[in-house]
C-alpha positions, 0 to 999 in steps of 0.5 A: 470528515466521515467516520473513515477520518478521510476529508470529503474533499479527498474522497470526491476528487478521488471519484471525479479523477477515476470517472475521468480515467475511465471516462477517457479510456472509452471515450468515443468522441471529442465532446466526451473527451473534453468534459472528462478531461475537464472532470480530471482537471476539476479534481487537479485543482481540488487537490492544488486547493487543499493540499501542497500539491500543484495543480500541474503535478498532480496533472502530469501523475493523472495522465500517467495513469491511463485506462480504466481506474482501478484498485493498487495493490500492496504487499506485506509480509509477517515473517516470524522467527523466534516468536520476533517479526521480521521488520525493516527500516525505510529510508525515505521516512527512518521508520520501521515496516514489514517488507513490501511494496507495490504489486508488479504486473504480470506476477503471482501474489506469492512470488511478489511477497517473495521477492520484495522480502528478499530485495529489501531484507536479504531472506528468503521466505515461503508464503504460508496463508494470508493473515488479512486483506485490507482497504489501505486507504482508510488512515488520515495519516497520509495523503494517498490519492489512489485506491489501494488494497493491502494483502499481509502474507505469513511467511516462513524463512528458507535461507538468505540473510539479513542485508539492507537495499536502496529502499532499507537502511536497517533489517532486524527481529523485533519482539512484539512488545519492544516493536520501533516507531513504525512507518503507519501506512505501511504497517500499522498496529492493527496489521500487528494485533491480526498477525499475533491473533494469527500466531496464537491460533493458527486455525483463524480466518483471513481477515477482511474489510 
């Protein structure tokens, strides 16, 4: 393990898989084409090796991804009402967690935070500022093989109402010191601590890693 606590096997077969990636998406002749098909395969095994994934899984998910490798991105937003952030429950693990998902194509940073709190939660918001923007990554709670950064928005409600979607089963306020089992990879305590050291001064700096 390093000092992030993400198992070396993990982080190589990350390097190798986007070497691979990028490898293929400029690569100029059958000789090249073969050893970058090899160093994705290589990295296939590795993951078939330490984890419940097969190797032609975790294939078949690397040929999906084509062109130069690069970062994911996430988005979340703190939405706060009568001193209570906004939380929904996921579906596919009963936790609880800020709205947000995974960034579209094509979309504003702002307009993107818009819309998933409304698809999962029924309000509509306004982004106010960014509260930090975070390597998602570094958690050993689950296994995440693509590289993927978080960006918390603080947003203010402008209308709608609660209502669940196909991807939340429940939409509620909670207090901060009365927060539900958390899904933690989608929102963690350190997101929570930054979003109150936001609300107690508002004048604070983005937070980055």
């Amino acid at each position: 393990m390093n000092d992030n606590s993400v198992p070396y096997w993990l982080l190589w077969a990350r390097e190798l898989q986007s070497i691979s990636q990028t490898g293929l998406a400029y690569s100029k002749s059958e000789h090249d084409t073969r050893r970058y098909e090899r160093l994705r395969e290589i990295s296939a095994e590795m993951v078939d090796h330490q984890s419940a994934f097969s190797r032609e899984t975790v294939l078949e998910n690397f040929r999906i991804q084509p062109g130069y490798a690069t970062i994911k991105v996430d988005v979340r937003a703190a939405v706060i009402k009568d001193a209570k952030i906004l939380l929904v429950q996921e579906r596919s693990d009963k936790r609880w967690a800020m709205p947000g998902g995974w960034a579209d194509v094509g979309e504003l940073p702002s307009e993107m935070v818009k819309r998933e709190v409304l698809e999962e939660s029924g309000f509509e918001v306004i982004p106010k500022k960014i509260i930090g923007v975070y390597d998602a990554n570094r958690t050993p709670s689950k296994l995440e093989f693509y590289h993927a950064y978080k960006i918390v928005f603080l947003c203010e409600i402008t209308g709608g109402h609660a209502r669940t979607s196909e991807e939340t089963m429940a939409v509620d306020f909670f207090d901060f010191n009365a927060l539900p089992p958390l899904s933690f990879y989608r929102t963690s305590s350190r997101y929570i601590k930054e979003i109150r050291a936001h609300l107690r001064n508002p004048t604070r700096q983005t937070a980055f890693d």
